[in-house]
C-alpha positions in Angstrom: 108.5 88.8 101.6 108.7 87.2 105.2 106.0 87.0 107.4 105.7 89.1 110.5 105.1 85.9 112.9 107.1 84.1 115.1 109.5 82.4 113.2 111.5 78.8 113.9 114.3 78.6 116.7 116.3 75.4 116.6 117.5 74.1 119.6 120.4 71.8 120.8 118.8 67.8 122.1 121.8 67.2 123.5 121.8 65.6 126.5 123.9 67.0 129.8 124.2 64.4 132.5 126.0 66.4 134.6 122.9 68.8 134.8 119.6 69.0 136.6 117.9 69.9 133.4 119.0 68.6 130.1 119.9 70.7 127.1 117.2 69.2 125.5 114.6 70.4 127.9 116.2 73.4 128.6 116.1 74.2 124.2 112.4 72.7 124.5 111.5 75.0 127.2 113.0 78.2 125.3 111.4 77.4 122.4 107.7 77.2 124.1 108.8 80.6 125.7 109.5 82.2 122.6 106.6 80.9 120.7 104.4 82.6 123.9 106.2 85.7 123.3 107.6 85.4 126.5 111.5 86.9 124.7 112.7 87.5 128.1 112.2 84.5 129.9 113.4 82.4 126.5 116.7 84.3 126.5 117.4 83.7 129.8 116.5 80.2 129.3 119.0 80.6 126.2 122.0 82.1 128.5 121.9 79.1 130.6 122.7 76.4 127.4 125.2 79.0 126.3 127.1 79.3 129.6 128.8 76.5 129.1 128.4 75.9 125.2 130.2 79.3 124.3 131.2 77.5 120.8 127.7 76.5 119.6 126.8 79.0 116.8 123.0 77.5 116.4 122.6 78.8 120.4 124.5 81.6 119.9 122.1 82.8 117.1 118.6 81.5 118.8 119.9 84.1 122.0 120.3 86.8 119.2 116.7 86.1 117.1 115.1 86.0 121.0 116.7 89.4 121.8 115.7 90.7 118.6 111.7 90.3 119.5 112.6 91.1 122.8 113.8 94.7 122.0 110.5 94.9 120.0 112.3 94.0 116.7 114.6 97.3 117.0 118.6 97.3 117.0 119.3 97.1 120.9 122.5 96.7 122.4 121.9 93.7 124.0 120.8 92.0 120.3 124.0 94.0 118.2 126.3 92.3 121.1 124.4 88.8 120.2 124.7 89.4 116.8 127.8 90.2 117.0 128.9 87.2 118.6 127.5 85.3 115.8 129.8 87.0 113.4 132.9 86.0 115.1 131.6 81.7 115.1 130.2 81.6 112.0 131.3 84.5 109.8 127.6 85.1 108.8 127.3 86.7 105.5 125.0 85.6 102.5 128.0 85.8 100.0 129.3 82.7 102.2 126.1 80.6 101.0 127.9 79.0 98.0 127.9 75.6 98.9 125.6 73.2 100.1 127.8 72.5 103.1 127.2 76.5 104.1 123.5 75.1 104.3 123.9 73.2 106.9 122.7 75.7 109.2 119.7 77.0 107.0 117.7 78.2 109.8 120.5 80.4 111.0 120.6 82.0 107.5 116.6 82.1 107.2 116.3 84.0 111.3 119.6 86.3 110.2 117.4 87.1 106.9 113.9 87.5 108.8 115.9 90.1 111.5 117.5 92.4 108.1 113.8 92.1 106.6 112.6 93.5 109.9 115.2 96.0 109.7 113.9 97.2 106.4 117.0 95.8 104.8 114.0 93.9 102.5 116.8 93.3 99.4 119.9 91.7 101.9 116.6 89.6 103.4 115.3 88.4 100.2 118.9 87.6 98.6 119.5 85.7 101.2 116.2 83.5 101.1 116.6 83.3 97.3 120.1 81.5 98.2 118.7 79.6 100.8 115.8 78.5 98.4 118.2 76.7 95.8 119.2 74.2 98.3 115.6 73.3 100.1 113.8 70.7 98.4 111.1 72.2 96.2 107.7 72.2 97.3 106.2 71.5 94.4 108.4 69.0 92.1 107.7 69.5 88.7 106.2 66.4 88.0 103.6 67.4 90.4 102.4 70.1 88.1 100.1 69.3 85.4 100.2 70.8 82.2 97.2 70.9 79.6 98.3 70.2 75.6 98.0 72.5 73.4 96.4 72.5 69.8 100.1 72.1 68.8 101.0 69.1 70.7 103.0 71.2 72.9 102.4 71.0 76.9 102.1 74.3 78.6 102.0 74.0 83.0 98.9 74.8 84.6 100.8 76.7 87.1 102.4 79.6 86.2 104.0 82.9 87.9 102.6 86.2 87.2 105.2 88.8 86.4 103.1 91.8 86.4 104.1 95.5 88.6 107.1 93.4 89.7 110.3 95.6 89.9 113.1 94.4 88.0 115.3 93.2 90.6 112.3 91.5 92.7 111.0 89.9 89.6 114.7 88.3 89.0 114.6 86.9 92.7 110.7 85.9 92.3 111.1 83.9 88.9 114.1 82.0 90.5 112.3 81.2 93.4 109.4 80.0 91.7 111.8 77.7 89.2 113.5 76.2 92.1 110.0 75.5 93.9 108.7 73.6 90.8 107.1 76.4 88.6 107.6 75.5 85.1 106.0 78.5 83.5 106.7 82.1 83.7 104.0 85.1 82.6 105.6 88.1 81.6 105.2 90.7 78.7 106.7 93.7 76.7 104.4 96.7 78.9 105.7 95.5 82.1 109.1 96.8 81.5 110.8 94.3 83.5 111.7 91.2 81.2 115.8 91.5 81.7 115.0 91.0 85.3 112.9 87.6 84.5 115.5 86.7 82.1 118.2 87.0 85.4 115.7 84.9 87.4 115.7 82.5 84.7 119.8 82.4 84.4 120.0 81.7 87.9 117.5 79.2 88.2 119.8 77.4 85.2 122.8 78.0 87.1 121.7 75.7 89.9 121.4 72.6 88.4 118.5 72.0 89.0 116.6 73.4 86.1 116.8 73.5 82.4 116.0 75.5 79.9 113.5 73.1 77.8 111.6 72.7 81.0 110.7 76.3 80.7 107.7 78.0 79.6 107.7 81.3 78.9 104.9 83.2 78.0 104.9 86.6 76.6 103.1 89.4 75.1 103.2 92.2 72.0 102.9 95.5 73.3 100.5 98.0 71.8 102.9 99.2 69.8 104.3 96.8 68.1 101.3 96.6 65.4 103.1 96.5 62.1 105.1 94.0 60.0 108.8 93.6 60.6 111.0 93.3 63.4 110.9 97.2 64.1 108.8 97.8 66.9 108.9 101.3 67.2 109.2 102.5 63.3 110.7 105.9 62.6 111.1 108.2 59.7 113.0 111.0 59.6 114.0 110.5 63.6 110.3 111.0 64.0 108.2 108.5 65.5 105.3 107.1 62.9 101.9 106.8 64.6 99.3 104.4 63.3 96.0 103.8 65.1 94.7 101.2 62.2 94.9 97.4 64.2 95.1 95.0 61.3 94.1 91.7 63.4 94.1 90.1 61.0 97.9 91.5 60.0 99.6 91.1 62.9 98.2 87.3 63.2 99.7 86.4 59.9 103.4 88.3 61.3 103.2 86.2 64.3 102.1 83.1 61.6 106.0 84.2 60.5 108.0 84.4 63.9 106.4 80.6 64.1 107.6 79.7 60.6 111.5 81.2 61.5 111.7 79.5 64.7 111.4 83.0 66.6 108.8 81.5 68.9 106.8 77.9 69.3 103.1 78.8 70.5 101.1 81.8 69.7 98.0 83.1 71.5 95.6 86.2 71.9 94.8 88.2 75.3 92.1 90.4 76.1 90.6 89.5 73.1 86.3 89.3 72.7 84.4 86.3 71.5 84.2 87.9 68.0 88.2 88.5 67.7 89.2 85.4 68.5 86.4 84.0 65.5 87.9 86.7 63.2 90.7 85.3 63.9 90.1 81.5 63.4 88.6 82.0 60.0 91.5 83.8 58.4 94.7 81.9 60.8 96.6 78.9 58.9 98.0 78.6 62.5 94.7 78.8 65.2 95.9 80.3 68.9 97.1 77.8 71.3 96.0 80.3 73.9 93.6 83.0 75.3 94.7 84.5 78.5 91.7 87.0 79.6 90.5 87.9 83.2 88.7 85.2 84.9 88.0 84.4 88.8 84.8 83.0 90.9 83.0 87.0 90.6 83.9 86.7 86.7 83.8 82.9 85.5 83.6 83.7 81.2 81.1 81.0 80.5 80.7 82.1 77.5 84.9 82.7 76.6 86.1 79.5 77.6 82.9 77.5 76.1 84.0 78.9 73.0 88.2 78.0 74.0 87.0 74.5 74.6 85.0 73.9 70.6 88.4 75.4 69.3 90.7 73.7 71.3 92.4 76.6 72.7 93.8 77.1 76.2 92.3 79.1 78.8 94.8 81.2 80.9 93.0 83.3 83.7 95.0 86.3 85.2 93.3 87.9 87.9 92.3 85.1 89.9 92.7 86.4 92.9 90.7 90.0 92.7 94.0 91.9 91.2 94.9 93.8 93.9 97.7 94.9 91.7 95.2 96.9 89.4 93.9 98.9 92.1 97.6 100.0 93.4 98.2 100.7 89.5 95.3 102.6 89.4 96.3 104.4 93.0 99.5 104.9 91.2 97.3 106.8 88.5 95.8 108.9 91.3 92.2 107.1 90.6 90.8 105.7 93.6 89.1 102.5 93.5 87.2 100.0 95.4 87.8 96.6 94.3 86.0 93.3 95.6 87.6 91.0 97.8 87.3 87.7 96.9 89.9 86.6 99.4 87.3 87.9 102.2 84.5 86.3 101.1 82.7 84.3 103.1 82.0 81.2 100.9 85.7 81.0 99.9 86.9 81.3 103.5 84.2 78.7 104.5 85.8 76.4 101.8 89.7 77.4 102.8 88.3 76.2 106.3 87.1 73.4 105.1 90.3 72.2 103.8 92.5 73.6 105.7 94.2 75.8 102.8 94.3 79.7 102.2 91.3 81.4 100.4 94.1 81.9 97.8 94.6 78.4 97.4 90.9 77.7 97.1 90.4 80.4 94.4 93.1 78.9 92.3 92.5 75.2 92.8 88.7 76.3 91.3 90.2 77.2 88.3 92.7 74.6 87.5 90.5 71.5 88.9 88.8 72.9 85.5 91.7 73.2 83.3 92.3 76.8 83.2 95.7 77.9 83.7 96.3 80.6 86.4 99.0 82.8 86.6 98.7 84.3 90.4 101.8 87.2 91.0 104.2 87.3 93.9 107.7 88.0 94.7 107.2 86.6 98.1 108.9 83.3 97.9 106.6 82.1 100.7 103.4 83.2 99.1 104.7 82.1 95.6 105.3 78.1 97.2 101.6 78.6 99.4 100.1 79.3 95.7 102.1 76.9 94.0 100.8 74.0 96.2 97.3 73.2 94.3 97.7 70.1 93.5 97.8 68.2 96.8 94.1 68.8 97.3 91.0 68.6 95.5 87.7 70.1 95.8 84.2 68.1 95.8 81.4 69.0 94.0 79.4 70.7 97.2 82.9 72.7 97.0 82.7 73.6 93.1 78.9 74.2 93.3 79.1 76.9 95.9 82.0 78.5 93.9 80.2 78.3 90.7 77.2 80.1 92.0 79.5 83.4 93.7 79.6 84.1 89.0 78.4 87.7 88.5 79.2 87.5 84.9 80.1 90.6 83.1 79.3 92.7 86.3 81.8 90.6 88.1 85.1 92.2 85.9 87.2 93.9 87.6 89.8 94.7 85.1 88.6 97.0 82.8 90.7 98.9 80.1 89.3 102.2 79.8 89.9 102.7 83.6 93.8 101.6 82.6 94.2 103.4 79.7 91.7 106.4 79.6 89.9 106.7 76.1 90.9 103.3 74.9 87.4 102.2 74.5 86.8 104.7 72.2 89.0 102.3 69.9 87.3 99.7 67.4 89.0 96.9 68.4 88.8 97.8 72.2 88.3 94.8 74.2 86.2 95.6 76.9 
């Protein structure tokens, strides 16, 4: 949620003329010391500008953050008494962040919400940066974003946030985030059982101001279940559940046709599906999918897939495109153990990153959408959700794209595979892979 590296310490540049060393260079000096790691020597530094500026709450909190590292990041009683101190000044408490005038002194919330995360406290720490983050200019404004049109006219982002293994309260904190930092497009579905949290997200990113509602694309999916016609999505008879293992394709297309036709939805799409679904699909659909969101990454490219998307005019989502580390903790979770490629480790991306001065992540998801495929990437750390989000200040060359091009494995590259998610699925006829 908040990285475990020194973090900012702002410092007073007023000037003391009365004094052999200025505030200024005394706040300058602290800061160097505490970005050395030298905690002691910065807080004494720190004692000396609060001596005589007992009032200053900015001070008074840098001298707590500096005891904090220097007690090793643990609760000693040198830090509660700085802390403390703060409390009486400022009356620090994230349910005082209601205004943009409580703002003013950002950095004191951000340090107070870095010490509670290294306390463990990990929910007061991320309320209090999700507050913080609806009153920073967004990293990515939304006109930054491009979107690709669909076969409908309709303009879906190419950056969206992943929603998937994202607890409900984390996912309502990660979606507003993302809103408020530019994201125009949200990825959830039915299976990941955490939609009312994305739906709070949502609501609070509207209650800012500073989104709305149209400006929103939200994507997401049927679950397995939900296979037959109607709005029941668990049918029952009798108070017994009905179990039907036919998948009509063809079907369930022509229901979600309908939920187009009543206004229930604007875009349809397909997921997971093979080459030969999607063309079952084409030649029976009076409405063609807008969409096809499938694996896809640099071990895993779908040559084949998204030549087909591109004749039909359908949108290529990728999800994945970082290696899904989520898979293998899901599959931990399963008590399977796994070893999953790291495409954030490898050395041609990291040479690239390097290059460019980005993250590998950043490299691996400007591949994609410097070729029009959407990516989805999944965080609910609101600084690694703004890092991923910022793809669009940088471009690739072709020396760049070639190297990437050539790290394709095809089909031996997937990494997400179904039957190792749901055991025995394969032996279905519409499996997928």
């Amino acid at each position: 949620m908040i990285s475990n590296t020194k973090q900012r310490v702002t410092m007073s540049s007023k000037s003391d003329k009365n004094s052999g060393n200025s505030d200024k260079e005394l706040a300058v000096k602290a800061k160097s010391e505490f970005n050395k790691g030298n905690y002691g020597n910065c807080v004494q530094i720190l004692e000396k500008l609060t001596a005589d500026k007992s009032c200053d709450v900015k001070l008074a909190h840098n001298k707590a953050v500096a005891e904090f590292y220097k007690g090793g990041l643990k609760k000693t009683e040198s830090f509660q008494k700085a802390l403390k101190a703060i409390f009486e000044k400022a009356k620090l408490r994230p349910e005082r962040l209601e205004t943009l005038e409580d703002v003013d002194t950002c950095v004191l919330y951000y340090n107070y919400a870095v010490i509670l995360y290294h306390l463990r406290q990990y929910r007061a720490a991320l309320g209090i940066v999700s507050k913080i983050s609806r009153y920073i200019e967004p990293l990515v404004e939304p006109a930054m974003v491009p979107s690709v049109e669909l076969n409908n006219g309709r303009k879906m982002p190419l950056l969206g946030l992943g929603c998937w293994q994202a607890p409900g309260d984390e996912v309502a904190a990660a979606v507003e985030a993302a809103l408020l930092a530019g994201y125009r497009h949200i990825d959830t579905a039915y299976n990941y059982l955490n939609e009312d949290g994305v739906g709070r997200g949502i609501k609070a990113a509207i209650a800012s101001g500073k989104v709305k509602r149209s400006d929103i694309f939200v994507v997401t999916k049927l679950p397995n279940i939900g296979m037959q016609a109607g709005k029941d999505v668990f049918p029952f008879e009798n108070g017994k559940l009905l179990m039907d293992f036919s998948t009509d394709l063809i079907a369930i297309w022509k229901e979600m046709e309908r939920m187009v036709s009543l206004g229930l939805t604007k875009s349809i799409g397909v997921s997971n599906f093979t080459v030969k679904q999607v063309r079952k699909i084409l030649a029976n659909a009076k409405i063609p999918p807008a969409v096809q969101q499938v694996e896809c990454h640099v071990y895993f490219q779908q040559t084949e897939m998204r030549e087909m998307c591109k004749q039909h005019n359908i949108a290529f989502t990728s999800y994945s495109s970082l290696g899904s580390p989520g898979s293998k903790m899901f599959m931990e979770k399963m008590g399977m153990k796994v070893e999953l490629p790291d495409l954030l480790n490898n050395p041609v991306v990291r040479l690239v990153a390097e290059k460019h001065n980005r993250t590998a992540a950043q490299v691996l998801l400007r591949f994609l959408v410097q070729q029009d495929i959407i990516v989805i990437p999944k965080s609910v750390k609101v600084e690694r959700i703004k890092q991923n989000g910022d793809l669009f200040s940088f471009k690739l060359d072709e020396v760049d794209m070639g190297a990437l091009r050539l790290l394709d494995q095809g089909e031996a590259g997937r990494i997400v595979r179904m039957k190792d998610l749901f055991p025995n699925s394969d032996m279905h006829p519409e499996a997928p892979h």
